[in-house]
MARFIPA-835711 format. One line per field, with one value per residue (C-alpha): x, y, z; residue in three letters. Coordinates in Angstrom, 3 decimals. Each point is the difference from the previous one (the first is absolute). Layout:
residues N
east c(X/...)
north c(Y/...)
up c(Z/...)
rest c(Ala/...)
This chain:
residues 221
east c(0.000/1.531/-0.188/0.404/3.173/-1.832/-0.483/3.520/0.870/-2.442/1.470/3.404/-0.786/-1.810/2.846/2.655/-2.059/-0.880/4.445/1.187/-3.600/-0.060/3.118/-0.993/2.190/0.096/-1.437/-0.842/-2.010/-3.375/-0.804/-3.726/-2.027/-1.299/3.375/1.148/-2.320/1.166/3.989/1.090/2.779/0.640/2.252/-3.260/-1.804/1.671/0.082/-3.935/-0.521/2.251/-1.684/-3.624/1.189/1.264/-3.211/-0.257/-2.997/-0.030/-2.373/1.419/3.848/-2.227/-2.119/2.895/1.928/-2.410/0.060/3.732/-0.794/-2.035/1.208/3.171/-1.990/1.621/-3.451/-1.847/2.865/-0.846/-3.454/-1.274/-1.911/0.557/-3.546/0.122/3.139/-2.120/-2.766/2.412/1.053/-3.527/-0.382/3.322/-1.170/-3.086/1.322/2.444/-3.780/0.365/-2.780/1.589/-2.174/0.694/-0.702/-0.995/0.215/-1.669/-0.664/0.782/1.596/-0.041/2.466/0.014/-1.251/-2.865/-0.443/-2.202/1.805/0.538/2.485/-1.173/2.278/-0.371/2.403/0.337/1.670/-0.223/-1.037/0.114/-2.210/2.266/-1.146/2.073/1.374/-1.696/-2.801/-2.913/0.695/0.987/2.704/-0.345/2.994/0.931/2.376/1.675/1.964/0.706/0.022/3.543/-0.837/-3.173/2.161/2.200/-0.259/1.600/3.919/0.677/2.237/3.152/-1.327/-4.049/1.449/1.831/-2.779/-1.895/2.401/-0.243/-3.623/-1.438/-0.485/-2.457/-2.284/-1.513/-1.517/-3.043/-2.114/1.382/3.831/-0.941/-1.516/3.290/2.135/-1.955/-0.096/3.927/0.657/-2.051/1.229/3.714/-2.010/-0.835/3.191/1.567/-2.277/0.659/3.516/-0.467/-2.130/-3.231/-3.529/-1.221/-3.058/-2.960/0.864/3.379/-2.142/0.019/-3.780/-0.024/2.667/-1.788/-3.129/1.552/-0.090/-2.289/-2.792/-3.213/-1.242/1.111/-1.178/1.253/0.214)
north c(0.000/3.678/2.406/4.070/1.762/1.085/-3.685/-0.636/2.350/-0.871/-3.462/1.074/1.810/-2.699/-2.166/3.126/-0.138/-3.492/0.064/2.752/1.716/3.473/2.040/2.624/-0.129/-2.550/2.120/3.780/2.125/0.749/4.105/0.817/0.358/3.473/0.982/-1.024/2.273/3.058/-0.526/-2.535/-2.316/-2.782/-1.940/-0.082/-0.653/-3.412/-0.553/-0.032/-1.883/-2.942/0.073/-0.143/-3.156/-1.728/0.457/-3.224/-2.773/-3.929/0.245/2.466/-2.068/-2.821/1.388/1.612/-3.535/-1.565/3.435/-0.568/-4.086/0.781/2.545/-2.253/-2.003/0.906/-0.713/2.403/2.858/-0.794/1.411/2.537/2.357/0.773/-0.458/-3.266/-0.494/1.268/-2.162/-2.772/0.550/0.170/-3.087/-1.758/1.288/-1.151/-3.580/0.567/0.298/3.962/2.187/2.250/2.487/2.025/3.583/3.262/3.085/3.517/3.330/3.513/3.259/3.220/1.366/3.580/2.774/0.681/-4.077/0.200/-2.529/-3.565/-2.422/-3.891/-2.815/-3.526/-2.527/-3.578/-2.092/-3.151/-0.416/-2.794/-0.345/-1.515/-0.384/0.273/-3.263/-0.529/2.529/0.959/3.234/0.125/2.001/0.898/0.170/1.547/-1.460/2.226/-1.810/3.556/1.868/1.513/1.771/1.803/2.959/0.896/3.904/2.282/0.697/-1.527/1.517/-2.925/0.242/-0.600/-2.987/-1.277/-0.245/-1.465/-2.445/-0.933/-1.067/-3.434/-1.219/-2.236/1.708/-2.227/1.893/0.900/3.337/2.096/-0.958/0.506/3.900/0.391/-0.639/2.149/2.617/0.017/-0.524/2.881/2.396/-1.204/0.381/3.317/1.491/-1.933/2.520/2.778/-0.527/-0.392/2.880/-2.119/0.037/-2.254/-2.348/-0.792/-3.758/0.086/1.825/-2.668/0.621/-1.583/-2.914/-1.271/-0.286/-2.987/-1.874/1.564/1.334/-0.617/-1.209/-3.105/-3.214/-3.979/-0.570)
up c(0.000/-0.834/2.671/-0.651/1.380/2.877/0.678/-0.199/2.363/2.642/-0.416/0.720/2.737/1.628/-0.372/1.455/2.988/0.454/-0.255/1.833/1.777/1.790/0.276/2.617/3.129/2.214/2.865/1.148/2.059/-0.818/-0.460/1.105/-2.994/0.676/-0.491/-3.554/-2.155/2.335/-1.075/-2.470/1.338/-1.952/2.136/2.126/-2.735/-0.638/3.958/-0.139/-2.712/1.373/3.246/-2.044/-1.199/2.951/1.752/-1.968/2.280/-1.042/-1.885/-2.547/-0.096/-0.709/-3.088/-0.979/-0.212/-2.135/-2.117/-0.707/-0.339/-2.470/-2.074/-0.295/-2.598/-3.838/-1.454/2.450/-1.201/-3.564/0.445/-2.313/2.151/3.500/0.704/-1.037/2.323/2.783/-0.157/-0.483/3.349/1.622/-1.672/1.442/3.622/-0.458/-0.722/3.182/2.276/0.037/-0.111/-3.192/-2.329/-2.456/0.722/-2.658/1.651/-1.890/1.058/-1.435/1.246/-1.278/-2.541/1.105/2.076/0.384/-1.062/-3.231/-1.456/1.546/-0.821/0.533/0.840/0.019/1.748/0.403/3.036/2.258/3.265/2.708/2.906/3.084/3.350/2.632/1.986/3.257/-0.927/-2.151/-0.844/-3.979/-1.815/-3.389/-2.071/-3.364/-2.512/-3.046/-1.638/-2.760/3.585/-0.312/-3.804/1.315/1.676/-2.885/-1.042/-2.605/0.143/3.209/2.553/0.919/3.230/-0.877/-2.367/3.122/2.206/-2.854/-0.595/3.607/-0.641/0.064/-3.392/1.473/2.128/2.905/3.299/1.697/-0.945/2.819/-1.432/-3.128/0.929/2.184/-3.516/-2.460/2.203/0.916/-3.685/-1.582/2.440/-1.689/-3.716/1.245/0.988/-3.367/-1.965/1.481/-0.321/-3.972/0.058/-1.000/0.752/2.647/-2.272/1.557/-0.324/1.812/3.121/2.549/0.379/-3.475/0.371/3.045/-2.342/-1.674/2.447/2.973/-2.221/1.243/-3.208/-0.025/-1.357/-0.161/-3.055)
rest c(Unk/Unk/Unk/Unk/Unk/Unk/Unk/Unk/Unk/Unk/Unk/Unk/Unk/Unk/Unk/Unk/Unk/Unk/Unk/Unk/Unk/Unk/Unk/Unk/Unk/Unk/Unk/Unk/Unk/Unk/Unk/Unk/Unk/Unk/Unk/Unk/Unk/Unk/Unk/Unk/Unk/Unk/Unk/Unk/Unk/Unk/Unk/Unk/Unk/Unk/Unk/Unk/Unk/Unk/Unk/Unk/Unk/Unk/Unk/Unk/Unk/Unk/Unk/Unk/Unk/Unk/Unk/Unk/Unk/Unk/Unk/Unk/Unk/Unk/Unk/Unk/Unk/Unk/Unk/Unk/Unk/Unk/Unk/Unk/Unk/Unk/Unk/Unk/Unk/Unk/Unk/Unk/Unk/Unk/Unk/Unk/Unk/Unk/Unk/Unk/Unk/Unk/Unk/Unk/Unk/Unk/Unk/Unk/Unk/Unk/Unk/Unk/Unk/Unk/Unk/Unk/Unk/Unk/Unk/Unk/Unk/Unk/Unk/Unk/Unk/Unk/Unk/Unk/Unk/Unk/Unk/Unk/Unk/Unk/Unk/Unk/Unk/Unk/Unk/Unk/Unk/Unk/Unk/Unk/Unk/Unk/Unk/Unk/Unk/Unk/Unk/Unk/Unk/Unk/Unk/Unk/Unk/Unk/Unk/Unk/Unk/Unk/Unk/Unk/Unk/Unk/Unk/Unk/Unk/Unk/Unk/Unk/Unk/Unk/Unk/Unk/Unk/Unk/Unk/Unk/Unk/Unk/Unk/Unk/Unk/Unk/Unk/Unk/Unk/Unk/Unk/Unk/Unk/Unk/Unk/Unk/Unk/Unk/Unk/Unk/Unk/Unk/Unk/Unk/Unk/Unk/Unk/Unk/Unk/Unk/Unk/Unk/Unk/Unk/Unk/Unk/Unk/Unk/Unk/Unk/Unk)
């Protein structure tokens, strides 16, 4: 089967992660979030977004294992469309007894000010319903596999493309982590423009990015 360039990358970058994974630091001290949009520090930037993902509960290390089992498969990287790769893995973790759906996310958001113009996205992801060991209460988790590609913005500052860098390919975490992570990154995304002299767009706000995944509009799909 041919795949498009796009493809191709994805593929290799699943396979430089599933290799080498994250390169943030190994550890650092984690900066109140009211305080990064007030002065950029990017050195506390990274800091925060290592600690985000060591808050890391059994039950995302184990989805995330069978993430990387799975995405070790040659065939599965052959796929043509990433949405087809997607519900390939709600279909493996289904087989492996977990409660996995496919997920399509819209909304819209306005273009301008005053907003007579709205802008409507659509995005697709997995989640896994987990409950917690000893107890009933359940944690819902969301899995990008694309996760890392979603933040990229125009003429990147070496030190927004470092942070990015740092990011999970694969994205596997709980809603609140997930909120924690968009927000620290577009606050980076923000400075990045500024720096290059560029308008902030309405879908790099983080009010936007969380909408992919935390939009109330939501449906199983």
């Amino acid at each position: 089967m041919s795949i498009s360039i796009d493809d191709e990358k994805l593929s290799q970058m699943i396979r430089d992660y599933i290799e080498i994974g994250s390169t943030a630091p190994d550890s650092c001290l984690f900066p109140p979030f009211d305080q990064l949009d007030h002065k950029y520090d990017h050195k506390k930037h990274v800091c925060a977004l290592q600690e985000i993902m060591e808050e890391s509960p059994d039950a995302e290390d184990e989805i995330y294992s069978k993430i990387k089992l799975y995405l070790k498969d040659n065939n599965l990287l052959s796929m043509e469309k990433l949405n087809m790769l997607k519900k390939w893995i709600v279909f493996r973790l289904q087989i492996d007894k977990y409660e996995a759906h496919l997920c399509k996310t819209s909304w819209s958001a306005p273009l301008a000010n005053p907003s007579v113009f709205q802008f409507r996205g659509e995005y697709e992801y997995v989640e896994v319903m987990m409950r917690e060991k000893g107890g009933r209460k359940e944690m819902r988790l969301i899995v990008d596999i694309d996760f890392r590609r979603q933040f990229g913005v125009a003429r990147a500052t070496t030190s927004y493309q470092e942070l990015i860098n740092a990011l999970p390919l694969v994205f596997v975490g709980t809603e609140e982590k997930l909120e924690k992570l968009v927000s620290l990154i577009c606050s980076a995304a923000k400075q990045s423009l500024k720096e290059r002299g560029l308008h902030i767009p309405p879908w790099r706000r983080a009010s936007y990015m969380q909408s992919k995944w935390l939009s109330k509009n939501c449906k199983r799909v």
